[in-house]
MARGU-703475 format. One record per atom (N, C-alpha, C): residue in three letters; x, y, z. Coordinates in steps of 0.1 Angstrom, whole numbers, padded with zeros to 4 digits, always signed. Layout:
BEGIN
ALAXYZ;...
# end
This chain:
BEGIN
UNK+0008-0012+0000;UNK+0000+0000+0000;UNK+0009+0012+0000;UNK+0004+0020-0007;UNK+0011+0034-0006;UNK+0016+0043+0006;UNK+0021+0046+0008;UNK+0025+0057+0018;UNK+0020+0070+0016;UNK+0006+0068+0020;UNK+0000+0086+0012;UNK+0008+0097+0019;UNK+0012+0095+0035;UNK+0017+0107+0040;UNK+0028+0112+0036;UNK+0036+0103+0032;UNK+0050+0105+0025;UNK+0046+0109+0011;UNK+0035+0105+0005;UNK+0031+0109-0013;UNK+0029+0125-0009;UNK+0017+0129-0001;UNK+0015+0139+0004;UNK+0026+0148+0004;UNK+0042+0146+0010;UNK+0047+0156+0013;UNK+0059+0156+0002;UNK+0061+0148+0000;UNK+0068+0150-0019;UNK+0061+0157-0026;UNK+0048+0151-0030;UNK+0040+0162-0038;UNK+0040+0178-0034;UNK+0040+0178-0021;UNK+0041+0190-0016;UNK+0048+0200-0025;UNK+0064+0190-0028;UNK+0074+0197-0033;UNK+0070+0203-0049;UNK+0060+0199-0055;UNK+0058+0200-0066;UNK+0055+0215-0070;UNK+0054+0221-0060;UNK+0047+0236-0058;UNK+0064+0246-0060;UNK+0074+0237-0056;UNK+0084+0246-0055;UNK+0094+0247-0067;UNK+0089+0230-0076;UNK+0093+0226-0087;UNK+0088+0232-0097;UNK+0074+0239-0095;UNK+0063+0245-0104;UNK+0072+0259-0110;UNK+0070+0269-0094;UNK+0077+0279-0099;UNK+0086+0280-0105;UNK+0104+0274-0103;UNK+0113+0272-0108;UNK+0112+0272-0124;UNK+0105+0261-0127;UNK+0106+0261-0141;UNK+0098+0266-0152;UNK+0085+0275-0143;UNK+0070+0279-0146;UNK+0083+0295-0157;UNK+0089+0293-0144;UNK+0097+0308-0146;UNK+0112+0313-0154;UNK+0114+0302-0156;UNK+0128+0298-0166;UNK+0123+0297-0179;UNK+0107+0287-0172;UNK+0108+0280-0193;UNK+0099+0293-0199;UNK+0091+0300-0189;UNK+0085+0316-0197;UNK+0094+0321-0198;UNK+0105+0330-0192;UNK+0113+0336-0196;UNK+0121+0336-0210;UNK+0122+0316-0213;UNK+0129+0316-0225;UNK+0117+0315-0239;UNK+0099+0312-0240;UNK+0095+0316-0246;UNK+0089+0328-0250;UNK+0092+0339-0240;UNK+0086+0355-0242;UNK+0098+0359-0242;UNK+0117+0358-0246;UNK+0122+0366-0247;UNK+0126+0367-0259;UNK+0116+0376-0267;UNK+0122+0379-0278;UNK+0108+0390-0282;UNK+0105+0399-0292;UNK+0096+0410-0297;UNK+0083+0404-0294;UNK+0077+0411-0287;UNK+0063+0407-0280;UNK+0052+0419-0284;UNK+0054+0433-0284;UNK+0049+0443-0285;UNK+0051+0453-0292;UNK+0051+0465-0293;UNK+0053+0475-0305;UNK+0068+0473-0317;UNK+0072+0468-0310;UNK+0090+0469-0321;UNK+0085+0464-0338;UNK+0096+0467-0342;UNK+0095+0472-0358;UNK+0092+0455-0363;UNK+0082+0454-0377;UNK+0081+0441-0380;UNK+0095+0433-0382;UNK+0109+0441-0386;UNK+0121+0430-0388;UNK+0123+0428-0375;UNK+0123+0435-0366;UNK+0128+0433-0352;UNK+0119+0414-0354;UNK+0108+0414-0354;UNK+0101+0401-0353;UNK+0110+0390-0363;UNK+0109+0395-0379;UNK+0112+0390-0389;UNK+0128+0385-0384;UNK+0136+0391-0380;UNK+0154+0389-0375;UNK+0151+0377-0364;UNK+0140+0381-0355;UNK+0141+0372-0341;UNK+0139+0358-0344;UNK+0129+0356-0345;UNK+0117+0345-0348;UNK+0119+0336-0363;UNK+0125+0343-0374;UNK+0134+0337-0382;UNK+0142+0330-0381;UNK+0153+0327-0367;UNK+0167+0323-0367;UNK+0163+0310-0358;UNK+0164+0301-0363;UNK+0162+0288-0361;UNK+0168+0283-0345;UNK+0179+0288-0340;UNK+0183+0293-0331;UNK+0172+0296-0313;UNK+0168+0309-0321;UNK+0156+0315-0307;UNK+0146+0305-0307;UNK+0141+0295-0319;UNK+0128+0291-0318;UNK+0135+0278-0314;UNK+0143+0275-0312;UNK+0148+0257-0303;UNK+0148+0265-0288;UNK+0150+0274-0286;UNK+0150+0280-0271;UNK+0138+0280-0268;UNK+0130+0288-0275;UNK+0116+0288-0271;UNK+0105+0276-0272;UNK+0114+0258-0276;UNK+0111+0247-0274;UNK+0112+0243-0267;UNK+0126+0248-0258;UNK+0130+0241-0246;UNK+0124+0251-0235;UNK+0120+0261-0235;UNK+0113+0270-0222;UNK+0092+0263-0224;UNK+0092+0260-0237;UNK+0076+0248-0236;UNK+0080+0237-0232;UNK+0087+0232-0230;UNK+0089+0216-0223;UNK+0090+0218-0207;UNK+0103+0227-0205;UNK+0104+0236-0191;UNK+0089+0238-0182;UNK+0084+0250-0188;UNK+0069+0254-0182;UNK+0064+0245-0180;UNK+0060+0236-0194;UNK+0049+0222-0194;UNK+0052+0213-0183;UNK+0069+0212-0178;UNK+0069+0201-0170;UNK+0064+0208-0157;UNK+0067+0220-0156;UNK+0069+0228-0141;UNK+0047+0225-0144;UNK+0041+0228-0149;UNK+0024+0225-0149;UNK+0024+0213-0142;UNK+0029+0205-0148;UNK+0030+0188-0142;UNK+0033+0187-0130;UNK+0041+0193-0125;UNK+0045+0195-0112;UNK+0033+0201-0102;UNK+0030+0213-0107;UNK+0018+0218-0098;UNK+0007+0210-0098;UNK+0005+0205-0109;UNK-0008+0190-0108;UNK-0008+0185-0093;UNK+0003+0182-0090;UNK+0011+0173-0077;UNK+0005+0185-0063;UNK+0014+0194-0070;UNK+0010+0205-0056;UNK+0001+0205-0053;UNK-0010+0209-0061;UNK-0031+0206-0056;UNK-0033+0196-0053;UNK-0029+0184-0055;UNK-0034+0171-0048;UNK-0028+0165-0039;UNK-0016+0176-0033;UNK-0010+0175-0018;UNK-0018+0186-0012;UNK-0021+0201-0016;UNK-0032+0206-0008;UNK-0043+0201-0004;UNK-0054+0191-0013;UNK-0063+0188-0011;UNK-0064+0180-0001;UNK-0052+0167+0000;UNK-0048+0160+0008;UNK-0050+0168+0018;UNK-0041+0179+0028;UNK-0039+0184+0036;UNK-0054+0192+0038;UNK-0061+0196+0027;UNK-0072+0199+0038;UNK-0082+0190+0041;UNK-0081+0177+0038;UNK-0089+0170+0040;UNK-0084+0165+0054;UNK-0067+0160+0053;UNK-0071+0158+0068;UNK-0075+0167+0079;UNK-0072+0179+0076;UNK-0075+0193+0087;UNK-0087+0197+0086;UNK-0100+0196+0077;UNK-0111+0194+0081;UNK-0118+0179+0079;UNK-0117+0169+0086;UNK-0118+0154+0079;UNK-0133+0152+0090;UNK-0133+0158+0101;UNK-0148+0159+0110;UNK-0153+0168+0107;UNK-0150+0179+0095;UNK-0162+0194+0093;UNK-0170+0192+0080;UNK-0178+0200+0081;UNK-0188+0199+0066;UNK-0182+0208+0059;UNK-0174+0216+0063;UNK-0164+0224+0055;UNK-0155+0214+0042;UNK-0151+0205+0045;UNK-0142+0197+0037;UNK-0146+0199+0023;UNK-0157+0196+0022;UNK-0163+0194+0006;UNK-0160+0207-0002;UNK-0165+0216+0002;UNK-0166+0226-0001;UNK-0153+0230-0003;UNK-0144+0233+0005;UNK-0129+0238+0002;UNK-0121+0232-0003;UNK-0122+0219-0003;UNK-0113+0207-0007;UNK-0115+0205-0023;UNK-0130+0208-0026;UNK-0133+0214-0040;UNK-0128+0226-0045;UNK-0127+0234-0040;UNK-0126+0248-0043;UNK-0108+0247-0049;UNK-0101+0240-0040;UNK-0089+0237-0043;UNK-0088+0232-0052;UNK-0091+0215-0054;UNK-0088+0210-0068;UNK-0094+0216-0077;UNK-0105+0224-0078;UNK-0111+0225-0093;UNK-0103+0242-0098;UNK-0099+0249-0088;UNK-0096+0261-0090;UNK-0084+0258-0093;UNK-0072+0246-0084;UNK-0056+0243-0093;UNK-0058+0238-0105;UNK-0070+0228-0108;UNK-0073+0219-0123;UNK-0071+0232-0127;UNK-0084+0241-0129;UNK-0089+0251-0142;UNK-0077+0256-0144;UNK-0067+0263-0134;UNK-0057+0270-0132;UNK-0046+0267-0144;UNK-0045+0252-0139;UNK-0034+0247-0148;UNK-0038+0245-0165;UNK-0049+0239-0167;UNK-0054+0237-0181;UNK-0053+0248-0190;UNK-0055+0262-0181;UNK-0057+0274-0186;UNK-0041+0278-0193;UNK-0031+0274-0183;UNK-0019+0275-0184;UNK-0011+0267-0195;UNK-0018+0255-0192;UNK-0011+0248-0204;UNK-0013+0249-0218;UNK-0030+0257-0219;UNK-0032+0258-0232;UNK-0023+0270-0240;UNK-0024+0285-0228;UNK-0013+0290-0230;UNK+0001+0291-0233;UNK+0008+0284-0227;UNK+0018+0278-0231;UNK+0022+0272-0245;UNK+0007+0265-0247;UNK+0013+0255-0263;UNK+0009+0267-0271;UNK-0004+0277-0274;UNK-0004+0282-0280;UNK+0007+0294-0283;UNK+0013+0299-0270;UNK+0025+0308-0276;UNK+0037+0300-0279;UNK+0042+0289-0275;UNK+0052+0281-0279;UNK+0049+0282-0295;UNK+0037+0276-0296;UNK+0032+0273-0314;UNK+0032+0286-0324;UNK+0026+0292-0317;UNK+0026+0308-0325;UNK+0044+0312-0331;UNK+0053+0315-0319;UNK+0061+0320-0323;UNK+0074+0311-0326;UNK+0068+0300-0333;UNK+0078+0285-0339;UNK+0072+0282-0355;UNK+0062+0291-0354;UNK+0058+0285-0364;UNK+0062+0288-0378;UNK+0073+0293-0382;UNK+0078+0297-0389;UNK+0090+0284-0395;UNK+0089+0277-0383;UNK+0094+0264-0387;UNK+0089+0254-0402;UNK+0074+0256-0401;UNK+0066+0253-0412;UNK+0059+0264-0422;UNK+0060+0271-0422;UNK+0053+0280-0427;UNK+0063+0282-0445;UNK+0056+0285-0455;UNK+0065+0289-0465;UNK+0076+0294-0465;UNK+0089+0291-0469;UNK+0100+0300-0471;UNK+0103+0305-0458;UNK+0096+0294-0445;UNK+0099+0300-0433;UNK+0098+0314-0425;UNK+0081+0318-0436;UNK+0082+0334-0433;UNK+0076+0334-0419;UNK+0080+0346-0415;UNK+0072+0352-0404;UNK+0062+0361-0404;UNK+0056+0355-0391;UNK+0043+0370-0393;UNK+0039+0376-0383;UNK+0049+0386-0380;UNK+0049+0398-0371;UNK+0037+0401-0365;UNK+0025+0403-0371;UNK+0014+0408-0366;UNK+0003+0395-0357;UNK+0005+0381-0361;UNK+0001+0371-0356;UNK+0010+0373-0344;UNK+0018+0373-0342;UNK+0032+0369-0327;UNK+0026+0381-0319;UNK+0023+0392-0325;UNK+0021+0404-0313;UNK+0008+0400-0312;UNK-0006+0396-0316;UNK-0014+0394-0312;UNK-0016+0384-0304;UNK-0007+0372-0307;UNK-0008+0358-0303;UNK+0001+0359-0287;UNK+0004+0371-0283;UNK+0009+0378-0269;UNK+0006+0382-0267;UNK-0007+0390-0271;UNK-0018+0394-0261;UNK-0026+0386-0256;UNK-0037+0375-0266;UNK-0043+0367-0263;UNK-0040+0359-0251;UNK-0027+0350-0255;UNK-0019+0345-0240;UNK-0020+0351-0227;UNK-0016+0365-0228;UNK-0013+0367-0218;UNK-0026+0369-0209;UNK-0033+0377-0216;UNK-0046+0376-0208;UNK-0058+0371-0206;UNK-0050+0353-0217;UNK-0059+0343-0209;UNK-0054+0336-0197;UNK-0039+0336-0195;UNK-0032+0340-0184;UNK-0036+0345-0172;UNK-0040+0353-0174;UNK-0044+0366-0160;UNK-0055+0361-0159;UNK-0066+0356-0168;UNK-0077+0354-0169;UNK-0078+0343-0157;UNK-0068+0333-0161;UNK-0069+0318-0158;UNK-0064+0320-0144;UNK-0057+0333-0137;UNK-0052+0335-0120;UNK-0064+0337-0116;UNK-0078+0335-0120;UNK-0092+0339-0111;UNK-0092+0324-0104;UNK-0092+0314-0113;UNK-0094+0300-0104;UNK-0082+0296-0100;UNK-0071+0303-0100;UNK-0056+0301-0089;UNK-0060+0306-0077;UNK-0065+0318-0076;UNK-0068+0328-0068;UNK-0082+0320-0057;UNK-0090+0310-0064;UNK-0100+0306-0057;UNK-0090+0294-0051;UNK-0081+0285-0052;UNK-0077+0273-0048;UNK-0070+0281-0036;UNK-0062+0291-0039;UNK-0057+0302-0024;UNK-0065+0300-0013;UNK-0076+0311-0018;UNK-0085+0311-0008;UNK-0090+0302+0003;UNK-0089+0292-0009;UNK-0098+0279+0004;UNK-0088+0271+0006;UNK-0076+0273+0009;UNK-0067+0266+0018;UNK-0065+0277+0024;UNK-0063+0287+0025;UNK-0060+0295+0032;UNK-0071+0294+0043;UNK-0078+0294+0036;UNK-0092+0296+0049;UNK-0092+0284+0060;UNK-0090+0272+0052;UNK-0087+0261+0066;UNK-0072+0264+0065;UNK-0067+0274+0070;UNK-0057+0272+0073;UNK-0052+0276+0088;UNK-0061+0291+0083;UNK-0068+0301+0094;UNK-0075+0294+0103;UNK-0084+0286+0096;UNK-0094+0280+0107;UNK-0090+0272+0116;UNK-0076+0261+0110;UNK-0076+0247+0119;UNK-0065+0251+0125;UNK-0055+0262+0119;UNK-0033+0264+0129;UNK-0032+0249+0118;UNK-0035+0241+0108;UNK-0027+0230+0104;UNK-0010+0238+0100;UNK-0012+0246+0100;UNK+0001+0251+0095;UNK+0004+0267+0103;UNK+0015+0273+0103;UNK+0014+0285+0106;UNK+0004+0296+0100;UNK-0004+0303+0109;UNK-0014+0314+0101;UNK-0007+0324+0093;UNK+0007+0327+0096;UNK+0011+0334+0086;UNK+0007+0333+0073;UNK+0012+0320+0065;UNK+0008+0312+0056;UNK-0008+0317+0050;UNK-0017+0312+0059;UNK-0029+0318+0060;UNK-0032+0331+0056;UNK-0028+0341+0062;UNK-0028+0356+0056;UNK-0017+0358+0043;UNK-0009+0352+0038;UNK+0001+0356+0033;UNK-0008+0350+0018;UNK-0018+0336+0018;UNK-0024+0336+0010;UNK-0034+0344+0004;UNK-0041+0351+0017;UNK-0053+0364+0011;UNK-0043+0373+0004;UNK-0031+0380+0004;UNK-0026+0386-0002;UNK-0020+0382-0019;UNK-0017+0371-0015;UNK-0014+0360-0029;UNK-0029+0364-0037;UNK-0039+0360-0032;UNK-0054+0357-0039;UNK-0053+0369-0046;UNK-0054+0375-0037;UNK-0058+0393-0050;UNK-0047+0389-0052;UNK-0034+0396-0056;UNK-0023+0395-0061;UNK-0028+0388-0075;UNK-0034+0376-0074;UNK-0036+0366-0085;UNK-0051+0370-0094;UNK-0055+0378-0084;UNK-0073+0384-0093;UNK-0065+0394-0101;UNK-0051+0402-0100;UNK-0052+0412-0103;UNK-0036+0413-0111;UNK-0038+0397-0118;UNK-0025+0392-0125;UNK-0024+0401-0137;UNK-0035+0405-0145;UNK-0029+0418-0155;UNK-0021+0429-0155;UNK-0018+0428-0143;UNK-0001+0437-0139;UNK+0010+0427-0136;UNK+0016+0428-0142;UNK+0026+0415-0144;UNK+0032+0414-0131;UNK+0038+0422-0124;UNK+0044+0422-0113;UNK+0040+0418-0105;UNK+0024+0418-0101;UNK+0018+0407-0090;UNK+0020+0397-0092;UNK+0024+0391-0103;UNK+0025+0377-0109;UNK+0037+0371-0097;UNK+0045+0378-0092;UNK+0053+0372-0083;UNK+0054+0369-0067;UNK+0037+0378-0068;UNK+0036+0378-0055;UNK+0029+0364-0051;UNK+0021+0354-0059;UNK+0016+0342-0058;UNK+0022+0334-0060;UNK+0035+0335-0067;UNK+0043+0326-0072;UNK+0055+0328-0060;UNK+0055+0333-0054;UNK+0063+0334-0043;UNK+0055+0326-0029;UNK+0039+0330-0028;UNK+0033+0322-0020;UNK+0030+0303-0022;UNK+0033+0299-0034;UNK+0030+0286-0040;UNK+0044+0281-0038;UNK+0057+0291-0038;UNK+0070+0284-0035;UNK+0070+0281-0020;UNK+0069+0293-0012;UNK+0073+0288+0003;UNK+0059+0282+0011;UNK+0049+0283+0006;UNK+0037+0272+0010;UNK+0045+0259+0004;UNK+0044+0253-0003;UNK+0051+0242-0011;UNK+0062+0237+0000;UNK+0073+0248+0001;UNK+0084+0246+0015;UNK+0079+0241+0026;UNK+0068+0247+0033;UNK+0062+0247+0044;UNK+0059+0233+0045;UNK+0051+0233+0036;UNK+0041+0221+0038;UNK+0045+0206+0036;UNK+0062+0206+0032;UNK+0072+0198+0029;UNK+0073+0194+0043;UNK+0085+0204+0051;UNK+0087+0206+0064;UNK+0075+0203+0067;UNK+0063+0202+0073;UNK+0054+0205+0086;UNK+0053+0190+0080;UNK+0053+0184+0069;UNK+0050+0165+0070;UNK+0064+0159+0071;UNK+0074+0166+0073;UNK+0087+0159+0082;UNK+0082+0155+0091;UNK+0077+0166+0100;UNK+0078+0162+0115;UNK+0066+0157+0121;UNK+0056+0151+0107;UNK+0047+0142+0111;UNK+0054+0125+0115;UNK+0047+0123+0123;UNK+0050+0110+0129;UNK+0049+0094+0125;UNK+0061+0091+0119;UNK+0059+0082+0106;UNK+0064+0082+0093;UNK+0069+0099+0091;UNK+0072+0100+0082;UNK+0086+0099+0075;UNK+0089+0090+0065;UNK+0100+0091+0057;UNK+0105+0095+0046;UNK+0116+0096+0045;UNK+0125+0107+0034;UNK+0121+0096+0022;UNK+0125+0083+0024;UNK+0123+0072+0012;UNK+0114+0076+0001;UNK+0115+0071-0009;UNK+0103+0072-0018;UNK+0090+0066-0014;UNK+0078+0078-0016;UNK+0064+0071-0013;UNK+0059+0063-0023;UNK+0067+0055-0028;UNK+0061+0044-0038;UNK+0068+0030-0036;UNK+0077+0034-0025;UNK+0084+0017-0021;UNK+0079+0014-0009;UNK+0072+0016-0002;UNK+0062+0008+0005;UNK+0050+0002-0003;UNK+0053+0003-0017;UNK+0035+0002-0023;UNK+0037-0017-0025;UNK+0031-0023-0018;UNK+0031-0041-0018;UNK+0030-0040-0034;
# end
C-alpha cells in the first residue's frame, strides 16, 4: 500500500518545482519582440532557427513545471482533507482547491502551447516566413488568458487559506500571506503581482514539505516503495 503521507509531502514539493521552471521556461519563450517593435525586429528574431529551439526548450520547461503543480493541488487537497476530515467544511474547500488548481493549470497549459506554437511557427510556414502581426497578437491573447486563468488560482488560495486560518494546520502566517497572494492573483494583468503568488506557491510548497517531516511516521524514502 502506498504511503500517502509521505506521497503527500513529496507532492508538496511540486509547488516549488512549479515555480522554478514555470519561470525559466516563460522567460525563455517570451524573450524575444512581444509588443510595439518594428516588423524585422520580429522577422530577425523568430526567423533564426536558433531562438525558436530555445523557445522549445522554455515549452517543455513550463509544461513540465504544470505537471509538477498538478502534484501541488493534490498534496493541498490531501492536507485539507485531513485538517477538516470531522467538518462539513471539507467538501466545499477541498473542492474549491482541486477544481480552482485543475482550471488553473489547463488554462496554463493551453497558453503555453499556443504561444510556444505561434512564435515557432515559422518552422513550417512557407519560405519559413514570419508574421509579425500574428506573434504580437498571439501575446496578447496568451497573456490575458493567463491573467484570466489566475481567477481560479486565486480561488484554490482562498480555500486553503481559509482552513488554514481555521484549523493552525500550519502557521497562520501562511494563512494571511495567502489572502494577499489571492488578490495578487485576481489582479494578474499587472505582471508584477505575478510574483507575489508565485512566491506564496513556493514557500507554501516549503512549508508544507517541512510540517510533513515532522509528522510521525514519516519518511525521506520514496512514497512508492512501500507500495506491496
Amino acid at each position: 500500500m502506498t504511503n500517502s503521507r509521505a506521497l503527500r509531502a513529496w507532492g508538496s514539493l511540486g509547488g516549488l518545482a512549479f515555480v522554478v521552471l514555470f519561470v525559466i521556461g516563460s522567460a525563455l519563450i517570451f524573450d524575444g519582440p512581444n509588443g510595439d517593435e518594428s516588423p524585422a525586429k520580429y522577422v530577425a528574431f523568430y526567423g533564426d532557427a536558433g531562438h525558436r529551439n530555445k523557445i522549445n526548450i522554455g515549452w517543455l520547461l513550463a509544461g513540465l513545471g504544470v505537471f509538477f503543480f498538478l502534484w501541488f493541488v493534490a498534496s493541498l487537497r490531501e492536507t485539507v482533507r485531513k485538517a477538516t476530515v470531522n467538518s462539513a467544511d471539507d467538501g466545499m474547500l477541498g473542492f474549491m482547491v482541486t477544481i480552482g488548481g485543475t482550471a488553473y493549470a489547463a488554462v496554463t497549459m493551453t497558453a503555453l502551447g499556443e504561444a510556444a506554437g505561434v512564435r515557432t511557427m515559422s518552422d513550417d510556414t512557407f519560405l519559413h516566413q514570419v508574421f509579425p502581426g500574428v506573434i504580437h497578437a498571439n501575446n496578447d491573447g496568451t497573456y490575458i488568458a493567463h491573467a484570466t486563468g489566475t481567477a481560479a488560482l486565486a480561488a484554490m488560495i482562498v480555500a486553503f487559506s481559509a482552513t488554514v486560518l481555521a484549523t493552525r494546520l500550519l502557521p497562520r502566517w501562511i494563512g494571511w500571506f495567502g489572502v494577499v497572494a489571492a488578490v495578487a492573483a485576481l489582479a494578474s494583468l499587472v505582471f508584477v503581482t505575478m510574483f507575489v503568488w508565485l512566491l506564496w506557491i513556493a514557500v507554501t510548497s516549503i512549508v508544507l514539505f517541512l510540517a510533513s517531516r515532522k509528522d510521525s511516521g514519516f519518511t525521506t524514502e520514496s512514497p512508492l516503495a512501500s507500495a506491496s
